[in-house]
Every structure is written in C-alpha cells, then in structure tokens.
N, C-alpha and C positions, 0 to 999 in steps of 0.2 A: 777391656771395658766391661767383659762378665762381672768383674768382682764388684766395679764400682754400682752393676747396676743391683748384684747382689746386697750391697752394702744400704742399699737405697729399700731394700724390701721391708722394711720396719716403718717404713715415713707415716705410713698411714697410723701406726698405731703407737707411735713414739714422739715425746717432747724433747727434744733435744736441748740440754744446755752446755755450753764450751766456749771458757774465757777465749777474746781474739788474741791474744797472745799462751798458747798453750804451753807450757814447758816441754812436753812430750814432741812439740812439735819444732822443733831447731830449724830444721831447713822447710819453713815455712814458705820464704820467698819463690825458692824452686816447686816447690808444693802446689803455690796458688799458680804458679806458671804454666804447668804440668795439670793443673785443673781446670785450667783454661781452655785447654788444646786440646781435652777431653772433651769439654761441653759442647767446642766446635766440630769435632766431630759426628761427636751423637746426632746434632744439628745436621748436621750435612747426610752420613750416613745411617747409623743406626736409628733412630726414632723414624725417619721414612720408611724405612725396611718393616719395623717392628708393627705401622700403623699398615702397610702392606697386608703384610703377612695377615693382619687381625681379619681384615676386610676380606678377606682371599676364601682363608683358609674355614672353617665351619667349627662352633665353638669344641663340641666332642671331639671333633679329629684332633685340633690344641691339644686337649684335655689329656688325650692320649699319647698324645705328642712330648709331653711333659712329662707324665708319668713314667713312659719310655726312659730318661734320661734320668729319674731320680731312681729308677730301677736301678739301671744297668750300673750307676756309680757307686751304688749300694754297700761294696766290699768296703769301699774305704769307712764308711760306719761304721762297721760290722770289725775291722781291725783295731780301730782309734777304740771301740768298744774295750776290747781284751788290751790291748796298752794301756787303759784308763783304770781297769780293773772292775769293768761295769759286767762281771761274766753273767748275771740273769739276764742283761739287758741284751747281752748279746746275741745270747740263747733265742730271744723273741725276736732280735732283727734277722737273724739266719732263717728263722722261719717267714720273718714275713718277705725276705729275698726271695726264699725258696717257693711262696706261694705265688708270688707275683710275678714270678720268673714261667712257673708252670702253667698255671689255671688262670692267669691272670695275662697269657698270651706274650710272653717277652717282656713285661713289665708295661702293656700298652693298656691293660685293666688294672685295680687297686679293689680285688679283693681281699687282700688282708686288713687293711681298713676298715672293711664292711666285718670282717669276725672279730676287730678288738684291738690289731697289731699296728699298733698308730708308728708312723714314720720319726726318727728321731733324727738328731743333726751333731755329727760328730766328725773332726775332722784334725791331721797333724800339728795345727797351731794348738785347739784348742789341749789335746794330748800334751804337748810341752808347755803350756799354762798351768797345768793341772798340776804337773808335776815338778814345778816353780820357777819355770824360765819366765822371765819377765818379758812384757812385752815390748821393749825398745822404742825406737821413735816411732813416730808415725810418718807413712810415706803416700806419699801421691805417685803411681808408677803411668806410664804413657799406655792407653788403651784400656788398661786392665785397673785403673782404677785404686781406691785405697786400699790401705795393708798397713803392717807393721814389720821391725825387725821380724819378730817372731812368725808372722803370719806368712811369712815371704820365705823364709823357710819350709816349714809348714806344706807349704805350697808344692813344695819337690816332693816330697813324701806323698801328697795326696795326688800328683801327674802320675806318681810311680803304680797305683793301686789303680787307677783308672784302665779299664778294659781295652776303650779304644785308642789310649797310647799305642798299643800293640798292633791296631791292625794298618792296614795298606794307607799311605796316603789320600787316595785316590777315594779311601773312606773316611777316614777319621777329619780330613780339612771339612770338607760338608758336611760331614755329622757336628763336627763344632760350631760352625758357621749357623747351623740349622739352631744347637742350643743356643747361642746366642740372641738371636731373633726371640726365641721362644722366651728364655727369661726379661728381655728388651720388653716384650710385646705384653707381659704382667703388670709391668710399674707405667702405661701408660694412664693410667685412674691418678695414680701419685703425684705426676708433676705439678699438677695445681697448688700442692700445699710446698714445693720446695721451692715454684715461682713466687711465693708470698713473701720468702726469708729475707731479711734486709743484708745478710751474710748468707752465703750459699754454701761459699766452701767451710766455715767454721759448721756451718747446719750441717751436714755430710758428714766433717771429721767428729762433731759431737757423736751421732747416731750412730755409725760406723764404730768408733772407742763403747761406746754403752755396751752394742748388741754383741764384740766380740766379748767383752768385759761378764756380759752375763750370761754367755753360749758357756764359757767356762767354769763359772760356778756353778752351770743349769736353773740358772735364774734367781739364785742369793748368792750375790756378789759381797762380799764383807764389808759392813757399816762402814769401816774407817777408810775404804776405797774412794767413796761418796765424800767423806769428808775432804783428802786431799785433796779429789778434781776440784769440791770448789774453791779451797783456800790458792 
C-alpha cells in the first residue's frame, strides 16, 4: 500500500489525464479488482492509523520522523545516481547522506538542505528507464499499490540497497510499519481532490504513469510520449 500511497504524492499538484481504456493497461479488470481491495483496506486500516498517528504524535517529531527514513534509504539514490551516470549528482547526494547522517543526528535533522544539498529521487525502475527498458503494463499489486513491469522489478533492486533489509525482524517489521503510517499520514490533505474524480482508478493510474514517466526523464519526458498517451 506504501507505493500506491507514494503514487498518490503528486494529487495535489498534478492533472491527471488517462483514456478509460488504456492500452498499457490489459489486465484492467484484475487491476480495478485489485484497486478495490486496496481502498477497502485503507478504509478499514491505514487512513485510521495514519489520522492516529497525526493527532498522537507532535508535528516536529513527524518531521523528524520522516527525515529519519529518507535518510537512512539514501544509498539507493546515491547508487541509481552512478548506474545513471549522474557522477556530479552523486557527489552531492554522498554528501548530503554524509551530513545528515552526521550533524544532522541519524538523518532525524535536514541540514543539508539548509546549506544547498536539496534531496533528489532516484531509484532501479527509473535507472532501467533511462537506459531503455520500457515500461510494460501497468499493474495494480494487493497492498502495495500501482507499479509497472518495469517498476516491479525495479523494486528488488531498490529492497536490496535498503539498510533495514538487513537488520533483525524484530526491527525492520516496525520500522516499516512505522514508515508506512508516516508516508499514509502526508496525503491525508489529498484525498479531497481524488474524492472528487468521477474515475478514481483511471485518476491514480494517469498520475502514477505521468510522475514515473517524468522521474525518468527529470521532468522532460519527450514531446511524442504526450502525444501517444493521448491518441
């Protein structure tokens, strides 16, 4: 359910448009099935939790809370950086790992932020994008939300680099559990505008195809991309 509510983090600042019958999207029927079972979830668990959590917890501690987790995942930036062939860029997110790891208390402050070193977003799908793997259907997965071939892949590569893969059970379930809520507890401002959609799941799978579409070009996607989505 992280990805799909990742996939959700643009609502506020994206128009989504995607024909109801997408070509990309073959197993549509399964899809809206599969997106269903999502929302009643969220319903039932995650959006309680996440309005929990808000009410609970003190806006700073979040703050840090968050910071914590885009910290600690950092490496995988920082590798998709150098397979990308971004090596300045890399150079700057090594350091702003290394500052906000240090002086920045575990990654629970964001002073590299405050000296320059703005956060980037980089990650295995968009690395095999880059480098011409298309990205296959589109899928609706149970929990976790939309993806694609490509990104579903993607995905192994980016658990492997992940830190707390590695450690004890008895940590890493809670610590996930924990980001979960946390990114859950962000797009609570958002649902306003995806309760409006006369289609929800097409509104989702536009948004979702856009923002991975333009994480991999870094925001100029090629004219004639545009053009096929809409013909």
């Amino acid at each position: 359910m992280r990805i799909l509510l990742l996939g959700l983090a643009c609502l506020l600042g994206a128009c989504a448009h995607s024909p109801v019958d997408d070509p990309q999207d073959p197993l549509e029927g399964m899809n809206r099935a599969i997106y269903g079972f999502n929302e009643r979830m969220d319903k039932l668990v995650a959006r309680p939790a996440a309005t929990g959590y808000t009410r609970s917890v003190p806006g700073q501690i979040r703050s840090g809370i968050r910071n914590f987790f885009d910290n600690i995942t950092y490496p995988t930036v920082i590798i998709n950086d150098l397979l990308q062939g971004k090596f300045s860029q890399a150079w700057l997110d090594s350091g702003r790992f290394l500052l906000n790891s240090s002086f920045g208390l575990a990654g629970f402050l964001d002073p590299a932020t405050l000296v320059g070193l703005e956060k980037n977003d980089e990650d295995f799908g968009q690395t095999l994008g880059r480098w011409g793997v298309g990205s296959g259907w589109y899928l609706m997965m149970p929990f976790l939300g939309p993806t694609t071939n490509r990104d579903l892949v993607g995905r192994v590569g980016s658990a492997a680099t992940n830190p707390l893969a590695y450690t004890d059970s008895q940590v890493n379930i809670p610590m996930a559990g924990l980001g979960a809520v946390e990114t859950r507890s962000q797009l609570l401002g958002a649902e306003r505008i995806l309760e409006q959609q006369f289609d929800r799941y097409a509104f989702v799978r536009g948004v979702y195809l856009q923002r991975r579409r333009n994480l991999v070009y870094d925001g100029h996607p090629p004219k004639e991309d545009y053009e096929d989505y809409d013909e």
